[in-house]
DRENPA-3360 file (N, C-alpha, C; in nm, 2 decimals, always signed):
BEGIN
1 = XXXXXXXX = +10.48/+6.73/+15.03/+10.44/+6.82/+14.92/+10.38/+6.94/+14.99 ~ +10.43/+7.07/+14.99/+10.37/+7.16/+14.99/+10.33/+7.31/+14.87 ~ +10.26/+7.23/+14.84/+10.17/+7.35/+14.73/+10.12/+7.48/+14.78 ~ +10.17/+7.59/+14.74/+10.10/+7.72/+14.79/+9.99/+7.73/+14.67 ~ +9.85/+7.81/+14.74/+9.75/+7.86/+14.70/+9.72/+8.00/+14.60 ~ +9.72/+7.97/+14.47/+9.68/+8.12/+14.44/+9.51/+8.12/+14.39 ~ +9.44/+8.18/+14.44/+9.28/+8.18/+14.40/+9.23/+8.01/+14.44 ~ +9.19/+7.97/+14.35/+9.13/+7.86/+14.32/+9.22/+7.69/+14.31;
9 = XXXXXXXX = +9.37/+7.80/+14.22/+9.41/+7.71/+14.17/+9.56/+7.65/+14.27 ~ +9.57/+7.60/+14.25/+9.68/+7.50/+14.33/+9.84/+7.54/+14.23 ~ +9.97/+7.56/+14.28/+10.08/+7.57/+14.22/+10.17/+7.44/+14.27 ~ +10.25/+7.42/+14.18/+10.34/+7.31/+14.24/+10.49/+7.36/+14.20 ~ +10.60/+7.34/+14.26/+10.72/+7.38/+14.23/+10.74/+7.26/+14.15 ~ +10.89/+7.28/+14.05/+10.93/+7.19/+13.96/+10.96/+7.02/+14.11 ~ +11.02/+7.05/+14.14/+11.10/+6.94/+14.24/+10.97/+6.88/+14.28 ~ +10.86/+6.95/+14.37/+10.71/+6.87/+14.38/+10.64/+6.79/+14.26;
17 = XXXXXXXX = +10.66/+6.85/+14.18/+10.56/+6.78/+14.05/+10.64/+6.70/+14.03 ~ +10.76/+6.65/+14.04/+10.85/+6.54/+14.03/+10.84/+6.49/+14.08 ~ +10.80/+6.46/+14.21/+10.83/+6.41/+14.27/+10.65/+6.32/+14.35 ~ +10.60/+6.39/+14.25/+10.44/+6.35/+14.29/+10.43/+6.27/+14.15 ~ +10.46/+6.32/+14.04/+10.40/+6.27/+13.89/+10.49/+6.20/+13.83 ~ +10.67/+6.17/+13.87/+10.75/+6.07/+13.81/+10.83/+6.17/+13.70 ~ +10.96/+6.15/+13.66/+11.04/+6.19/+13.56/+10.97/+6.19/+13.45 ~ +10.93/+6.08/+13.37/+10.84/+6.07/+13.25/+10.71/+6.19/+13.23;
25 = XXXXXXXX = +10.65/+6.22/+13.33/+10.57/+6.33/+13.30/+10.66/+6.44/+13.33 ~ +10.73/+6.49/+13.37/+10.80/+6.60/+13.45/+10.87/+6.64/+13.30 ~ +10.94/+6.55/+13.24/+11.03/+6.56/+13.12/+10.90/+6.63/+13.00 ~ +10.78/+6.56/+12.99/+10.68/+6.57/+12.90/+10.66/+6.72/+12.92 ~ +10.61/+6.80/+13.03/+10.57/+6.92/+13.07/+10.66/+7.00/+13.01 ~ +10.78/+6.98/+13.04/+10.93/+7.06/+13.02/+10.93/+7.07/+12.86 ~ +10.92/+7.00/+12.78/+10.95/+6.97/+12.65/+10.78/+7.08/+12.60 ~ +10.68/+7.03/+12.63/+10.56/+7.09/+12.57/+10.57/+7.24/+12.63;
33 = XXXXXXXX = +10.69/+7.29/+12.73/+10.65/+7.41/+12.78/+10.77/+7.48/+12.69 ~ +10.85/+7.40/+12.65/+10.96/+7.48/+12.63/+10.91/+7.51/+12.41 ~ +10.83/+7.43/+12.37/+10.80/+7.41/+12.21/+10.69/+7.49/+12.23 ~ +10.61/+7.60/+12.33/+10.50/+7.65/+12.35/+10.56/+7.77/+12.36 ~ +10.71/+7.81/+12.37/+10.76/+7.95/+12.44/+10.78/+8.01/+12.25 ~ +10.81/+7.96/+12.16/+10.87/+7.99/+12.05/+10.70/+8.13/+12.01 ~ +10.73/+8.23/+11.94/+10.64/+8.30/+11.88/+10.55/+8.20/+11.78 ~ +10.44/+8.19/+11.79/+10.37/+8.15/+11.71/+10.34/+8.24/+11.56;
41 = XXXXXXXX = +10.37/+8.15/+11.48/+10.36/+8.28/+11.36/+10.21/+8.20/+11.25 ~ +10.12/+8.28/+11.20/+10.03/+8.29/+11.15/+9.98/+8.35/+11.03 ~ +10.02/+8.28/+10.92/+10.02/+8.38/+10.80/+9.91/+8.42/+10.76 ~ +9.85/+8.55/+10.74/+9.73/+8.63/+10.74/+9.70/+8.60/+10.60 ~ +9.58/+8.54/+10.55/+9.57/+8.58/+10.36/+9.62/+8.77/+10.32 ~ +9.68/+8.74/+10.21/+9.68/+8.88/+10.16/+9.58/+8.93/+10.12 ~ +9.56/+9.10/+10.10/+9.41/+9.11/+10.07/+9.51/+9.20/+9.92 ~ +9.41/+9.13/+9.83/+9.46/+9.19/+9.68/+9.46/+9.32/+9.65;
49 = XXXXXXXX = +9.55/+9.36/+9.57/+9.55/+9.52/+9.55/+9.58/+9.55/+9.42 ~ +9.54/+9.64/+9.33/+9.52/+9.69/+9.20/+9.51/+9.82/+9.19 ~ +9.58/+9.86/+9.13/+9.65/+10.02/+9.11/+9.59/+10.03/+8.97 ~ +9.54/+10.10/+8.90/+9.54/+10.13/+8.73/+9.55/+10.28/+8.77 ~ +9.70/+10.31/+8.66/+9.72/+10.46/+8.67/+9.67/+10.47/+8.50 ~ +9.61/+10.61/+8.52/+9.57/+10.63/+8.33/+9.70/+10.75/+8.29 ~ +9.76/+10.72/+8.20/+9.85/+10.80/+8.12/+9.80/+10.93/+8.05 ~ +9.87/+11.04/+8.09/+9.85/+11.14/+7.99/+9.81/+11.11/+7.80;
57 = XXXXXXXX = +9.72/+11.15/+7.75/+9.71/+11.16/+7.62/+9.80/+11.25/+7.54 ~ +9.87/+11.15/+7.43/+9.94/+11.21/+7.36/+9.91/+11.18/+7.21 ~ +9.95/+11.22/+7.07/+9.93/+11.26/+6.95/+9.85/+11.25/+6.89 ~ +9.74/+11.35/+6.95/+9.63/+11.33/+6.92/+9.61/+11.42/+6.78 ~ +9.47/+11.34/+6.70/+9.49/+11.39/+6.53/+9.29/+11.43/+6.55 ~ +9.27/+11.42/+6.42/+9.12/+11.43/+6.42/+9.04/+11.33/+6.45 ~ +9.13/+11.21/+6.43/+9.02/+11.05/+6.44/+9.10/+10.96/+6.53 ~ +9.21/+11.01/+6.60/+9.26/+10.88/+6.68/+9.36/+10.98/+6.82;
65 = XXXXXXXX = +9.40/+10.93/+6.92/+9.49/+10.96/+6.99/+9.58/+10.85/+7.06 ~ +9.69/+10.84/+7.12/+9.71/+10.73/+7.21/+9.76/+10.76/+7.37 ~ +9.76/+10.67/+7.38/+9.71/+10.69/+7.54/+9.77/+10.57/+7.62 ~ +9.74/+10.52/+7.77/+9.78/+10.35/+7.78/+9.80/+10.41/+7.95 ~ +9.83/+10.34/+8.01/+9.82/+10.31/+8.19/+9.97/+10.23/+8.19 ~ +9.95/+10.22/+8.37/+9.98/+10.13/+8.44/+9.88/+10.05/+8.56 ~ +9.94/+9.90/+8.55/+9.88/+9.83/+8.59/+9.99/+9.78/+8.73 ~ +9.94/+9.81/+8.81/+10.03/+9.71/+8.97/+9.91/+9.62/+9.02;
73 = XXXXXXXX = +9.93/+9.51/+9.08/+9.86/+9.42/+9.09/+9.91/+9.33/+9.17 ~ +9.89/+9.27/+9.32/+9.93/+9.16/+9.37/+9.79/+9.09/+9.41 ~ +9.80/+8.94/+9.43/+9.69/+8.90/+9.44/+9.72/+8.78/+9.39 ~ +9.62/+8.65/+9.43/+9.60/+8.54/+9.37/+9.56/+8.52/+9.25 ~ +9.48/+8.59/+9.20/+9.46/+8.59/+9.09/+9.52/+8.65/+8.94 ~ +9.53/+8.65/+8.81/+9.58/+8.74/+8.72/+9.51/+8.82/+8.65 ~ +9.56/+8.89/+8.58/+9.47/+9.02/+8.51/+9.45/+8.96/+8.38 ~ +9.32/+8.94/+8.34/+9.28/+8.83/+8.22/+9.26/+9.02/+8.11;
81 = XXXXXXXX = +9.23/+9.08/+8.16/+9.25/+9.22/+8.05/+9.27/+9.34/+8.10 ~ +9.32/+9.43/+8.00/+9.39/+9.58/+8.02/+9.39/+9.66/+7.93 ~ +9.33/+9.79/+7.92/+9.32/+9.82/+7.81/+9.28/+10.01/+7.84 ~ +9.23/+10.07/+7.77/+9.18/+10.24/+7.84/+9.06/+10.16/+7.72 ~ +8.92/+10.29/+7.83/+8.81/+10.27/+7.75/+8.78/+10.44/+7.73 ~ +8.66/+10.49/+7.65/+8.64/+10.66/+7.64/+8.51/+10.66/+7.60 ~ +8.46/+10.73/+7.61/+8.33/+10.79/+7.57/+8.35/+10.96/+7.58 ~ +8.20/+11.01/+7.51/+8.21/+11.15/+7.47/+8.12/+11.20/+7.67;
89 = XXXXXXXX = +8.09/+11.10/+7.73/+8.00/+11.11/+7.88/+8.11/+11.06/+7.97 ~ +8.12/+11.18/+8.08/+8.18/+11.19/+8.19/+8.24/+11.05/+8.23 ~ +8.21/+10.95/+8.20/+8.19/+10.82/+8.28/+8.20/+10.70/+8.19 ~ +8.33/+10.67/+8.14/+8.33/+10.56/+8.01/+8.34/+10.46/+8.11 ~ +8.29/+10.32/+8.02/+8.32/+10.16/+8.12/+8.35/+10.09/+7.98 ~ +8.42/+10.00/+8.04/+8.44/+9.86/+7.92/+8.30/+9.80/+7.81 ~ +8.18/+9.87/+7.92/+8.08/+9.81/+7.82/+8.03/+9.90/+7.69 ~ +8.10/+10.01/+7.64/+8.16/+10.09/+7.55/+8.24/+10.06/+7.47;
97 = XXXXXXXX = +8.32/+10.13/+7.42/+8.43/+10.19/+7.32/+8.55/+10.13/+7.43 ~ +8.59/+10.03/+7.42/+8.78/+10.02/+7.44/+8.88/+9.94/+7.37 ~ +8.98/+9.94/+7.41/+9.10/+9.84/+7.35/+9.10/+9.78/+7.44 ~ +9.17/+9.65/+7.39/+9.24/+9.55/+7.47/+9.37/+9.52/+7.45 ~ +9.45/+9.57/+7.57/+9.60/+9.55/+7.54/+9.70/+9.46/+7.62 ~ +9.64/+9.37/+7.57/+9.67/+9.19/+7.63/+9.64/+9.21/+7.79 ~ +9.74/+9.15/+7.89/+9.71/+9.11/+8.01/+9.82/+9.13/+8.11 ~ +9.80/+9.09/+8.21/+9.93/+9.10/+8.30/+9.92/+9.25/+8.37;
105 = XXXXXXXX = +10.03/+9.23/+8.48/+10.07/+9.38/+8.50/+10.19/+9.47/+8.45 ~ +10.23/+9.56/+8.46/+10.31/+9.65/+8.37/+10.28/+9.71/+8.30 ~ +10.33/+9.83/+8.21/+10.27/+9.95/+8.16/+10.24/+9.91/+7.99 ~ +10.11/+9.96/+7.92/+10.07/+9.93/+7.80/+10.04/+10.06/+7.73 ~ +10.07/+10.07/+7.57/+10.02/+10.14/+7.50/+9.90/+10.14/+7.43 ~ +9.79/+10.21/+7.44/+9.67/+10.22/+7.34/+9.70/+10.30/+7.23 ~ +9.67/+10.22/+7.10/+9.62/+10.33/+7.03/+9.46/+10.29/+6.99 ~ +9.42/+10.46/+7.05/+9.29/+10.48/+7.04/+9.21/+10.51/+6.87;
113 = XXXXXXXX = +9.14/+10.47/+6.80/+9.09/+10.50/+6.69/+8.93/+10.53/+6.67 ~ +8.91/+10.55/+6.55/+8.78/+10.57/+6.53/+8.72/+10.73/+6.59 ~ +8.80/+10.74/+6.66/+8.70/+10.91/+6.72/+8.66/+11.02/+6.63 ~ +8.58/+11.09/+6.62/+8.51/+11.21/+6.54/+8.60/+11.30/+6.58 ~ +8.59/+11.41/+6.46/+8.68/+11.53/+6.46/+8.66/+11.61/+6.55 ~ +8.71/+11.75/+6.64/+8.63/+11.84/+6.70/+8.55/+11.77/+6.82 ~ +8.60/+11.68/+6.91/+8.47/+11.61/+6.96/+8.56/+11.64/+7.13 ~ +8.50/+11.62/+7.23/+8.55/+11.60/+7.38/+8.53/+11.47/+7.41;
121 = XXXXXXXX = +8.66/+11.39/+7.42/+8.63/+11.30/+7.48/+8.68/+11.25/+7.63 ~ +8.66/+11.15/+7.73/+8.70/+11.11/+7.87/+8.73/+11.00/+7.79 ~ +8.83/+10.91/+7.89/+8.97/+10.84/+7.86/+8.99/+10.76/+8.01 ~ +8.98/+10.64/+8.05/+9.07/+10.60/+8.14/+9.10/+10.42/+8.13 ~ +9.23/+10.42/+8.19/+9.27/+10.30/+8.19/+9.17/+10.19/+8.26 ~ +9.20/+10.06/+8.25/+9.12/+9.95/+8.33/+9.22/+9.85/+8.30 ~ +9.17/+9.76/+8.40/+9.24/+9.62/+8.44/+9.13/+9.53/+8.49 ~ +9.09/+9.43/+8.43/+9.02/+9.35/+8.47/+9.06/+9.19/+8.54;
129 = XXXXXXXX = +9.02/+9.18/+8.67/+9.07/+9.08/+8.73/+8.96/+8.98/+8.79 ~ +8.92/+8.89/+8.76/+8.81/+8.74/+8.83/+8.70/+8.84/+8.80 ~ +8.65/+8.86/+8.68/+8.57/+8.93/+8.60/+8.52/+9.10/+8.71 ~ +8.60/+9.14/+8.76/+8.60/+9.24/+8.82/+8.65/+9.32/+8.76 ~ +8.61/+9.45/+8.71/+8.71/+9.59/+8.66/+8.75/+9.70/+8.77 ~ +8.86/+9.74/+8.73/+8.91/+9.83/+8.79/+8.94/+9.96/+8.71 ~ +8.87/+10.07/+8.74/+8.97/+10.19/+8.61/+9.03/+10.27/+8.73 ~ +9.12/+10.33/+8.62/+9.20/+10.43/+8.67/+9.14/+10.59/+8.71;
137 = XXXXXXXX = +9.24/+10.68/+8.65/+9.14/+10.81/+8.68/+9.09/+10.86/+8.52 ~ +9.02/+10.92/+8.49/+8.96/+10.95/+8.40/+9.06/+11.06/+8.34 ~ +9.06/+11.10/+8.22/+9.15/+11.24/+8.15/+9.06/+11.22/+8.04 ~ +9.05/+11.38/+8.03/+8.98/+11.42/+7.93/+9.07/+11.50/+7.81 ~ +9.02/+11.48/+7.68/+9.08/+11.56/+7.58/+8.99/+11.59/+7.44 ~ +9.03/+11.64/+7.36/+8.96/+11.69/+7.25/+9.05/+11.68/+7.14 ~ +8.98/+11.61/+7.06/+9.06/+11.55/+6.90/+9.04/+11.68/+6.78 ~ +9.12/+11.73/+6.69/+9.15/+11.77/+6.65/+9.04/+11.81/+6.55;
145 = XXXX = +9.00/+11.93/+6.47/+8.94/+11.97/+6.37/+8.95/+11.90/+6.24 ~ +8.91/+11.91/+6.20/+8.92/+11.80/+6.06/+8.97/+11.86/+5.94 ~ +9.08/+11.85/+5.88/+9.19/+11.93/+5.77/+9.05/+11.94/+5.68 ~ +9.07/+12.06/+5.57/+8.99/+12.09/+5.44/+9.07/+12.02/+5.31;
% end
């Protein structure tokens, strides 16, 4: 047996190690080197993603307008609600004024009610997922004057 030296460690040629450690290990090595050469693949968790787009406001009157988003969504979890919320302040949240227009992802229609005549209001979609909200972008509009 002649083993050459690299560093520390000792090398053996295939024919050596055969002939020091027996066919039965020699075959073993071969087998665990050749199921070691394949790419190891490692599925990463996805990290969840949630889009709410807010829809332009359309036919709008003195007391109502409609409105509605899209919702994209991958993720382990589902969208338990979806809906646009508003207030007359820069900054509407679900804990306000909204609809609920069922669940899931894909595009939904609001119709918005109850609003005062002459008034400004902000407008955006949401999606709520594992009691987390998401909104969209906010749009602002103004409801109509009130007929005599």
């Amino acid at each position: 047996m002649n083993p050459s030296k690299q560093g520390n460690r000792r090398t053996l040629k295939y024919t050596e190690f055969k002939k020091e450690f027996g066919s039965v290990a020699c075959a073993f090595l071969v087998l665990m080197f050749i199921s070691s050469c394949g790419k190891e693949t490692v599925e990463k968790p996805v990290s969840p993603t949630l889009n709410v787009i807010t829809y332009s406001i359309n036919s709008i009157s003195d007391s109502a307008a409609i409105c509605g988003g899209l919702i994209a969504y991958k993720g382990p979890k589902h969208i338990e609600e979806r809906g646009v919320c508003w207030s007359t302040h820069q900054s509407p949240t679900v804990l306000g004024n909204r609809t609920i227009d069922g669940f899931g992802v894909g595009e939904f229609v609001s119709n918005v009610n109850g609003l005062l005549p002459n008034t400004h209001y902000f407008i955006q979609a949401y999606a709520t997922v594992d009691n987390q909200t998401t909104y969209g972008t906010i749009v602002s509009f103004s409801t109509l004057a009130s007929s005599p």
